[in-house]
N, C-alpha and C positions, 0 to 999 in steps of 0.2 A: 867165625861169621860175625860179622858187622852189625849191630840193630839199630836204628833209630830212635831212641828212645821216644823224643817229639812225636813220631810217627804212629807207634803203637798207643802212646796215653789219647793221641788225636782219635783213633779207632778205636779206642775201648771208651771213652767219652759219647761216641755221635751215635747220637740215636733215633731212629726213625720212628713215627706215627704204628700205630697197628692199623690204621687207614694205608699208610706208603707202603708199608708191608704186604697187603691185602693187594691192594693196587697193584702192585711189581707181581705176585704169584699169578692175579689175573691178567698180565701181559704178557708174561712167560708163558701161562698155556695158549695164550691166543698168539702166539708169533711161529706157529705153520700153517700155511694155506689147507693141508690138510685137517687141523683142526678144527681152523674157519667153518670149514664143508660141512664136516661131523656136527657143528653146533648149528650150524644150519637147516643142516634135515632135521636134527632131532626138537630143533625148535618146531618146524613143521609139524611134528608128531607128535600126539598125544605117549608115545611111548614107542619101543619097538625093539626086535631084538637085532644083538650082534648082527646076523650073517644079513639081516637086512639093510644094513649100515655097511656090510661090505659086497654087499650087490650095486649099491649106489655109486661108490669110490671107487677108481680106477689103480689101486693100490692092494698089496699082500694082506694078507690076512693077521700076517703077525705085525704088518707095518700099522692097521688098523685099531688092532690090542693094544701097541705099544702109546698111540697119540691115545684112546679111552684111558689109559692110565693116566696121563697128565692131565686130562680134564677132570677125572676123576678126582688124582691127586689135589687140583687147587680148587674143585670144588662146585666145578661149572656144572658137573653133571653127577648125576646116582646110577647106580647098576643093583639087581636085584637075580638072584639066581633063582631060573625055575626049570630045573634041571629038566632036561639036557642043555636045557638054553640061559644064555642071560640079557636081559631085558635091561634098556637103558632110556632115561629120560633127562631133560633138563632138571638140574637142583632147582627149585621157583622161587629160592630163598637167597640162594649165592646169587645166583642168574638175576636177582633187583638190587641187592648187593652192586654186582656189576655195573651195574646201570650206572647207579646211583654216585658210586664211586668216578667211576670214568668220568660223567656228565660235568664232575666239579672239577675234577682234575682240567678238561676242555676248556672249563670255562674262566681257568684264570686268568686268560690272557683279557676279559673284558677289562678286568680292574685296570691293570697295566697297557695303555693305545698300545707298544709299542714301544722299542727303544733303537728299533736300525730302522731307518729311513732312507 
Protein backbone atom coordinates (compact mmCIF):
# COMPACT_ATOMS: atom_id res chain seq x y z
CA UNK A 1 0.00 0.00 0.00
CA UNK A 2 1.10 3.34 -1.10
CA UNK A 3 1.15 6.33 1.77
CA UNK A 4 1.72 9.80 1.30
CA UNK A 5 3.96 10.83 3.28
CA UNK A 6 3.16 14.83 2.65
CA UNK A 7 -0.28 13.78 3.48
CA UNK A 8 -0.02 12.11 6.83
CA UNK A 9 2.79 14.84 8.33
CA UNK A 10 -0.06 17.52 6.86
CA UNK A 11 -2.68 15.60 9.25
CA UNK A 12 -0.60 14.94 12.06
CA UNK A 13 0.32 18.73 12.03
CA UNK A 14 -3.38 20.60 11.67
CA UNK A 15 -4.72 21.19 14.48
CA UNK A 16 -8.00 22.59 15.32
CA UNK A 17 -9.21 25.14 18.45
CA UNK A 18 -10.98 23.16 21.28
CA UNK A 19 -13.56 26.09 20.35
CA UNK A 20 -13.71 24.26 16.44
CA UNK A 21 -13.73 21.07 18.20
CA UNK A 22 -16.70 22.11 20.56
CA UNK A 23 -18.27 23.81 17.66
CA UNK A 24 -18.25 20.55 15.03
CA UNK A 25 -19.74 18.15 18.31
CA UNK A 26 -22.52 20.84 18.72
CA UNK A 27 -23.28 20.55 14.94
CA UNK A 28 -23.21 17.03 14.72
CA UNK A 29 -25.80 16.66 17.42
CA UNK A 30 -27.84 19.39 15.93
CA UNK A 31 -28.02 17.94 12.23
CA UNK A 32 -31.36 15.85 12.77
CA UNK A 33 -34.61 17.53 12.60
CA UNK A 34 -35.50 15.02 15.19
CA UNK A 35 -32.93 16.39 17.48
CA UNK A 36 -33.96 19.86 16.61
CA UNK A 37 -37.54 18.89 18.26
CA UNK A 38 -36.06 17.15 21.38
CA UNK A 39 -34.10 20.42 22.22
CA UNK A 40 -37.02 22.26 21.58
CA UNK A 41 -39.52 20.92 23.85
CA UNK A 42 -37.01 20.40 26.38
CA UNK A 43 -35.97 23.89 26.11
CA UNK A 44 -39.75 24.61 26.72
CA UNK A 45 -39.40 22.51 29.89
CA UNK A 46 -38.26 23.19 32.95
CA UNK A 47 -37.37 19.27 32.87
CA UNK A 48 -39.38 16.20 31.90
CA UNK A 49 -39.15 12.56 31.53
CA UNK A 50 -38.40 10.09 28.56
CA UNK A 51 -41.79 8.96 27.63
CA UNK A 52 -42.96 12.42 27.73
CA UNK A 53 -40.39 13.46 24.96
CA UNK A 54 -41.75 10.43 23.19
CA UNK A 55 -45.42 11.40 23.48
CA UNK A 56 -44.47 14.65 21.69
CA UNK A 57 -42.38 13.02 18.57
CA UNK A 58 -43.84 11.15 15.97
CA UNK A 59 -40.91 8.58 16.19
CA UNK A 60 -39.97 4.93 17.99
CA UNK A 61 -39.14 4.84 21.25
CA UNK A 62 -35.75 3.40 20.53
CA UNK A 63 -35.41 6.12 17.62
CA UNK A 64 -35.98 8.62 20.65
CA UNK A 65 -33.12 7.06 23.09
CA UNK A 66 -30.96 6.76 20.39
CA UNK A 67 -31.02 10.91 19.19
CA UNK A 68 -31.02 11.59 23.64
CA UNK A 69 -27.83 9.89 23.40
CA UNK A 70 -26.17 12.25 20.92
CA UNK A 71 -27.39 15.14 22.63
CA UNK A 72 -26.35 13.67 25.66
CA UNK A 73 -23.12 12.72 24.21
CA UNK A 74 -22.10 16.47 22.97
CA UNK A 75 -23.42 17.83 25.80
CA UNK A 76 -26.66 19.75 24.95
CA UNK A 77 -28.49 17.97 27.37
CA UNK A 78 -28.42 15.94 31.22
CA UNK A 79 -30.42 12.82 32.07
CA UNK A 80 -30.95 11.94 35.68
CA UNK A 81 -32.34 8.44 36.66
CA UNK A 82 -35.37 8.37 39.08
CA UNK A 83 -36.21 4.98 38.62
CA UNK A 84 -38.39 3.71 36.88
CA UNK A 85 -38.07 6.89 34.86
CA UNK A 86 -35.41 9.09 33.48
CA UNK A 87 -35.68 12.62 33.63
CA UNK A 88 -34.14 15.01 31.07
CA UNK A 89 -33.19 18.70 30.83
CA UNK A 90 -31.27 21.23 28.86
CA UNK A 91 -27.28 21.24 30.16
CA UNK A 92 -27.56 25.48 30.97
CA UNK A 93 -23.96 25.39 30.80
CA UNK A 94 -23.34 23.76 27.21
CA UNK A 95 -26.71 25.04 26.11
CA UNK A 96 -24.67 29.12 26.63
CA UNK A 97 -21.68 27.35 25.50
CA UNK A 98 -23.71 26.89 22.26
CA UNK A 99 -24.84 30.04 22.02
CA UNK A 100 -22.03 31.70 22.42
CA UNK A 101 -19.85 29.57 20.14
CA UNK A 102 -22.30 29.44 17.10
CA UNK A 103 -23.07 33.40 17.65
CA UNK A 104 -19.14 33.92 16.68
CA UNK A 105 -18.93 31.32 14.41
CA UNK A 106 -22.08 33.44 12.32
CA UNK A 107 -20.66 36.34 12.72
CA UNK A 108 -17.48 35.99 10.79
CA UNK A 109 -18.65 36.76 7.82
CA UNK A 110 -19.12 40.77 9.14
CA UNK A 111 -15.42 41.25 9.17
CA UNK A 112 -15.09 39.76 5.62
CA UNK A 113 -18.32 42.08 3.05
CA UNK A 114 -17.81 39.21 0.93
CA UNK A 115 -15.76 37.88 -1.74
CA UNK A 116 -18.30 36.43 -4.65
CA UNK A 117 -20.33 39.17 -6.08
Amino acid sequence: MFVNLRTIRLLMTKKYTPQEEQLARFAKALGHPARIAILKFLASQEECFFGDIHEVLPIAKATVSQHLTELKNAGLIQGEIQPPKVKYCINKESWDLAKSLFGEFMNINKVNKGCCK
